[in-house]
N, C-alpha and C positions, 0 to 999 in steps of 0.2 A: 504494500500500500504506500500512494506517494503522501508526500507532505500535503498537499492540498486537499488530497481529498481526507486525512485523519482530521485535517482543520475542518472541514465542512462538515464530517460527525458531531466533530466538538461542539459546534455551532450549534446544530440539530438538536443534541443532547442539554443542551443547554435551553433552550427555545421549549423543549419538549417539558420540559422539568417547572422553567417559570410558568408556561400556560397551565397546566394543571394545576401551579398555586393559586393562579388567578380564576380560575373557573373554579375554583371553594367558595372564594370570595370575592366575586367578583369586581363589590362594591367596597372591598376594603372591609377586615374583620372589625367586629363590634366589640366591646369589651368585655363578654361574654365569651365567647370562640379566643381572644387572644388568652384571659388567663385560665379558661378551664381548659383549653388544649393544651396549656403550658401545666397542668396538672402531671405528675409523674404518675400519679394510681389511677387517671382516667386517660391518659393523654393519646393512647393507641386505640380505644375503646373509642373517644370523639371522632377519632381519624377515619375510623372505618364507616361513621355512619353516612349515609345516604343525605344529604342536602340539597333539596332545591334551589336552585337560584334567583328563587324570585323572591324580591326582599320588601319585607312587613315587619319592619322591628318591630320588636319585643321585648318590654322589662319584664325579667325573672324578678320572683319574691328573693332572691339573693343581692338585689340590687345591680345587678350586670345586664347590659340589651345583649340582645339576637337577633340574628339578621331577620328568622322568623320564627313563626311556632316547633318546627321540625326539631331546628336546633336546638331551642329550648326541653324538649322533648327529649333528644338525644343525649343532653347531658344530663337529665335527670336520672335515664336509664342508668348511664352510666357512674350514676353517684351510688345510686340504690344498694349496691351490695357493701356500701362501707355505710349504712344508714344516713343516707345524707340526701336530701331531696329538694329539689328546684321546683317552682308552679310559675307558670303565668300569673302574672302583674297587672298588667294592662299592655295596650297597643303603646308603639311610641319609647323614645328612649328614658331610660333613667334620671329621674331629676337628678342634675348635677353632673351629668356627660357631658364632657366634649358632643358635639354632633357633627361628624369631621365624615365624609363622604369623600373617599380618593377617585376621581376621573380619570380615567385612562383613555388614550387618544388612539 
């Protein structure tokens, strides 16, 4: 294999790897998703679940938004076996968020 084309993989691999970060979130994570997937006992458990992309924040009774219900939902499951449980709040971010929407061009 030549040099140009190992660069052209790297490219790809690299390309391949940011778009799937960005198709989680498309909208930029909420503060929900940032620190419960930074959770070590849930954090592979968040990863696997299935997430919509269509975005309807949502405060958790934890005080953290979500992109939407799923999410919210998703890391509830995955609190549950260390007894730890998240509910729906209401629509809409947490009092006292940032409201910070990343745009992507």
């Amino acid at each position: 294999m030549n040099r140009a084309s190992l660069v052209i993989c790297l490219v790809a691999l690299i390309f391949l790897a940011s778009a799937r970060a960005l198709s989680r979130f498309p909208f930029g994570p909420t503060s929900g998703e940032i620190q419960r997937g930074t959770d070590p006992r849930i954090k592979d458990c968040v990863y696997r679940c299935s997430i919509p992309t269509i975005v309807s924040i949502v405060c958790g009774t934890d005080g953290l938004s979500y992109v939407n219900e799923r999410s919210l939902g998703c890391v509830d499951n995955c609190l549950r076996p260390f007894g730890e449980s998240v509910q729906y709040a209401h629509y809409g971010y947490c009092s006292g968020e940032v409201q910070a929407i990343h745009t992507f061009l």
